[in-house]
C-alpha positions in Angstrom: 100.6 102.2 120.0 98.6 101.2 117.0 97.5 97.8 117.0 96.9 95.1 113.8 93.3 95.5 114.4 93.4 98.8 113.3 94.0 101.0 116.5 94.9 104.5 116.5 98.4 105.8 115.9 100.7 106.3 119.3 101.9 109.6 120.4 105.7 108.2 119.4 104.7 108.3 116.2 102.9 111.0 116.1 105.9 112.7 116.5 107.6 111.4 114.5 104.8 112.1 111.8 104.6 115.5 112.6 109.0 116.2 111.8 108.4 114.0 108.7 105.7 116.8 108.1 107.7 120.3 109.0 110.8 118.5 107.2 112.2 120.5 103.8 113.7 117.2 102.2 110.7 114.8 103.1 109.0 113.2 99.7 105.1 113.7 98.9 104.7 109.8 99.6 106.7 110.4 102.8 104.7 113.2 103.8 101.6 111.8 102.6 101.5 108.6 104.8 102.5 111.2 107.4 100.1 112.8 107.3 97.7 110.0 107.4 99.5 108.4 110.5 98.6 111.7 112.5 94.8 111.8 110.7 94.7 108.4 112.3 95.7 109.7 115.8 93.2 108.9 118.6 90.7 107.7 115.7 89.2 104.3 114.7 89.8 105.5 110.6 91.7 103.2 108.7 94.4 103.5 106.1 93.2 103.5 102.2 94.3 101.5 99.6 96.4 104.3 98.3 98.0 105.7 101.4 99.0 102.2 102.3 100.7 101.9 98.3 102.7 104.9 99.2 103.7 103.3 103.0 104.9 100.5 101.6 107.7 102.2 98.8 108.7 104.5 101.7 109.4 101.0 103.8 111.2 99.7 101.2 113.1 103.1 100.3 117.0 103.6 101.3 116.7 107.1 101.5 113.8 107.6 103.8 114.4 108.6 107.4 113.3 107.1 110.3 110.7 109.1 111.4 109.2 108.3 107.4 109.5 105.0 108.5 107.9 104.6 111.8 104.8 107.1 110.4 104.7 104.1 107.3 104.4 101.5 109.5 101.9 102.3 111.7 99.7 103.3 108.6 100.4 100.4 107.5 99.2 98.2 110.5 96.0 100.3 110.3 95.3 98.8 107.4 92.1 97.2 106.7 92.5 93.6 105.3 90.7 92.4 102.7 88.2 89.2 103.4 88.7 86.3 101.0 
């Protein structure tokens, strides 16, 4: 499971990253932050600034399935936070 520290993405979601990624009806942000989620997979990288944009409007979206969902959140909690 990913962790707020920036862990790598868990092998629920990675399933669920990879439908969001085979699926016909899917959106480019969907698919993108997708794509990203499974990129992120047994790694130490971190979301970017624009990946994380697009995981955030498919969070907030009505229309985006589950699997979008899950995929988006865990790129999101793999995002690296800004120092002030």
């Amino acid at each position: 499971m990913a962790s707020a520290k920036g862990g790598s993405t868990g092998g629920k979601v990675a399933s669920a990253a990879a439908k969001v990624l085979k699926s016909k009806t899917a959106t480019k942000a969907e698919k993108s932050v997708a794509a990203s989620a499974l990129t992120q997979k047994g790694s130490t990288e971190q979301t970017s600034a624009k990946v994380a944009s697009s995981a955030g409007k498919v969070l907030t979206s009505k229309t985006a399935s589950k699997e979008a969902k899950s995929a988006a959140a865990s790129a999101l909690s793999q995002k690296t936070k800004k120092k002030a």
